[in-house]
N, C-alpha and C positions, 0 to 999 in steps of 0.2 A: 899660349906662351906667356911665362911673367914679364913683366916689364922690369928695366933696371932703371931708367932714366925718364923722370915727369919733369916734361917743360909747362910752366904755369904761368896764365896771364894771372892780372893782378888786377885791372880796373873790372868793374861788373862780372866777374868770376868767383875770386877770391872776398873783394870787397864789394859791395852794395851801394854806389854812390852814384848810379845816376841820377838822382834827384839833384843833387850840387852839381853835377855834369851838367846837367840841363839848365840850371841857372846862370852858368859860364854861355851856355851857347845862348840864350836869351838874351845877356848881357853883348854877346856881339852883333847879333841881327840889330838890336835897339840902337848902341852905336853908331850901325851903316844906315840907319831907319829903314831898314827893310823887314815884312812881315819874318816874325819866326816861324819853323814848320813846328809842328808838335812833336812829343816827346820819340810818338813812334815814326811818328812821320822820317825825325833827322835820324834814325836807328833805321828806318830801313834806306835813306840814302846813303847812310855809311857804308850798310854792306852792301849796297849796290857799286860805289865806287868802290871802293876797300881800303879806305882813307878818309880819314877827319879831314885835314886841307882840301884833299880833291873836293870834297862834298862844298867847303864855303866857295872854292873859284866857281864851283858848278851853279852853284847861287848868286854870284855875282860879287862876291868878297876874295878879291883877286890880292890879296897880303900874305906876307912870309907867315911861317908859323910861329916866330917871337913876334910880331904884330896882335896876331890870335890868343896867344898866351899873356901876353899884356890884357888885354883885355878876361881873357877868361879865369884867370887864377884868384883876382880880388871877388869876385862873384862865387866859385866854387868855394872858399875859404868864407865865407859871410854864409851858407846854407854848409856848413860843416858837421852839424850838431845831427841834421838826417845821414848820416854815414852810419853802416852799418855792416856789419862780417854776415856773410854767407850764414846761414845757419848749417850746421854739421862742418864746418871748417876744421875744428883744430882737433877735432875726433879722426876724421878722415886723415890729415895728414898727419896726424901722429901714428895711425897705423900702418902708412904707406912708407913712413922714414924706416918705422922697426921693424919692418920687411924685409928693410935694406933697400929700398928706393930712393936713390938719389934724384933731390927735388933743385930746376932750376929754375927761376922766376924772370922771363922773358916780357917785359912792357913796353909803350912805346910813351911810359911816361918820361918826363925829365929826374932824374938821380932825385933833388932835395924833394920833391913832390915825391915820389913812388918811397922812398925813404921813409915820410913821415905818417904813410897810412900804414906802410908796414911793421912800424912802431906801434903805431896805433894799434895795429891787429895782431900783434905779438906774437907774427907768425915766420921771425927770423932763426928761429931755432931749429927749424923742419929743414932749411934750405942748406946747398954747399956753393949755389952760386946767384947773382943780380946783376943781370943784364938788362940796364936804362936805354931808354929813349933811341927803342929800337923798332926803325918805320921798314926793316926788311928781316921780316920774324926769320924766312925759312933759311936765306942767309949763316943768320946767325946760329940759328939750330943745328945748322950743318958743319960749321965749324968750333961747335962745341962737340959736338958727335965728334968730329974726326980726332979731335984732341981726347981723346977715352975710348977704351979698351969695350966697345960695347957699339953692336950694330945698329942700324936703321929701326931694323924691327923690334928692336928692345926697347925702342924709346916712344914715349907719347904725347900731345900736345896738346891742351882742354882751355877752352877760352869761348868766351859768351857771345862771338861774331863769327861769322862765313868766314873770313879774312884769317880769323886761329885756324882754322880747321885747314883751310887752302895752302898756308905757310905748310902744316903737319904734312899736306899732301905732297904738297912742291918737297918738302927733306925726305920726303920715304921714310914717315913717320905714321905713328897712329892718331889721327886725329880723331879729337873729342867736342862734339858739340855740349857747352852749357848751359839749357834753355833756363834764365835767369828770370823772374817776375816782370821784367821793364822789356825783354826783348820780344816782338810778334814773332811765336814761331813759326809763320810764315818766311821768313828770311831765310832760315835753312831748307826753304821747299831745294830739291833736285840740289841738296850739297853732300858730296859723299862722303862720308863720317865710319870710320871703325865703331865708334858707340854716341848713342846720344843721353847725355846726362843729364835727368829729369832733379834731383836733388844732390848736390855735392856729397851724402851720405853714400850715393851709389857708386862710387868713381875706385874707392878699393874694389870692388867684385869684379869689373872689370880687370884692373892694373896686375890684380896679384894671384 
C-alpha cells in the first residue's frame, strides 16, 4: 500500500549532528564531574531508556531538562561546523512530496533549535507541518492522524532510535528504523520495524 503521510524525525535522521550532540552531553557529565560514557555507549542508553533525561537521572544527573539544555546548547553550537544532511535527503524527499506524500517533521527538539538546522538543511519546502519539542512522539502522531482524512496504515514514521520506531508502533503506524553511521545497530536488535533503512536513498521504495 502507498503511504500518504511521512512523519520524520529531524535530529540524527534527517540531519547528521551527533558529533555536536555529543559535545553537549560531554559538556554536561564535565559539569557534574562525572565520567562521560561514549558516543555509543550514551546512544545505547538512550534507547534503552527511550529518553535523553531518563538516561542523565539514570546516571546520577537528576535536573530538569532546561537545566540540561543550558548547559548542552553553548557546546552543541561551538562543534557546529561537523553538522551535516544525511546524504540522499533532499532527492528522497523531493520525490516523496511529488508523489503526493505529505511530509510532517515530528522532534523532541525545542522550536528555535530544530528551526535553525532546518534552515540550515533547507528542507522546509518538502514539509506541510513542525511539530517541536515533542517527548511523546505517538501521542502526537495520533492526533495529527485523527485531524486528516487518512488512516493508520497510510502513514509512517522513520527516525534513527528504537523510541521512533515504538512511538510508530504505539500510533498504528509504519515504523521505520534509520540505521545512521553513529548508531550501533545492535540497538534495534528484537525491535519491530515495517522496514529497516540502510540509506535515506532507500525510504521512497518503500513509502511509494
Amino acid at each position: 500500500m502507498a503511504h500518504k503521510v511521512l512523519f520524520l524525525d529531524l535530529n540524527g535522521t534527517v540531519i547528521d549532528d551527533w558529533n555536536p550532540s555529543y559535545a553537549g552531553v560531554r559538556a554536561i557529565f564535565d559539569h557534574y564531574e562525572l565520567p562521560c560514557p561514549t558516543l555509543a555507549s550514551f546512544i545505547r542508553g538512550v534507547a534503552h531508556t527511550g529518553d535523553y533525561h531518563g538516561f542523565y537521572v539514570q546516571n546520577g544527573i537528576d535536573v530538569s531538562r532546561d537545566e540540561l539544555y543550558t548547559l548542552y546548547i553553548p557546546a552543541y553550537h561551538a562543534h557546529q561546523d561537523a553538522i551535516e544532511l544525511v546524504p540522499g535527503v533532499h532527492e528522497a524527499l523531493e520525490r516523496i512530496r511529488n508523489a503526493g506524500v505529505e511530509i510532517h517533521i515530528v522532534t523532541a527538539a525545542r522550536k528555535d533549535f530544530a528551526e535553525h538546522l532546518i534552515d540550515k538543511a533547507n528542507i522546509a519546502k518538502y514539509c506541510e507541518g513542525f511539530h517541536y519539542h515533542v517527548h511523546d512522539k505517538h501521542s502526537q502522531i495520533r492526533a495529527i492522524i485523527h485531524g486528516m482524512n487518512v488512516r493508520p496504515t497510510e502513514c509512517a514514521m522513520i527516525g534513527d532510535l528504537p523510541s521512533d520506531v515504538h512511538a510508530a508502533n504505539r500510533a498504528g503506524i509504519s515504523g521505520i528504523g534509520f540505521m545512521n553511521r553513529h548508531v550501533p545497530p545492535d540497538v534495534f536488535e528484537n525491535v519491530p520495524m515495517k522496514f529497516r533503512c540502510e540509506q535515506f536513498s532507500e525510504l521512497p521504495k518503500f513509502l511509494l
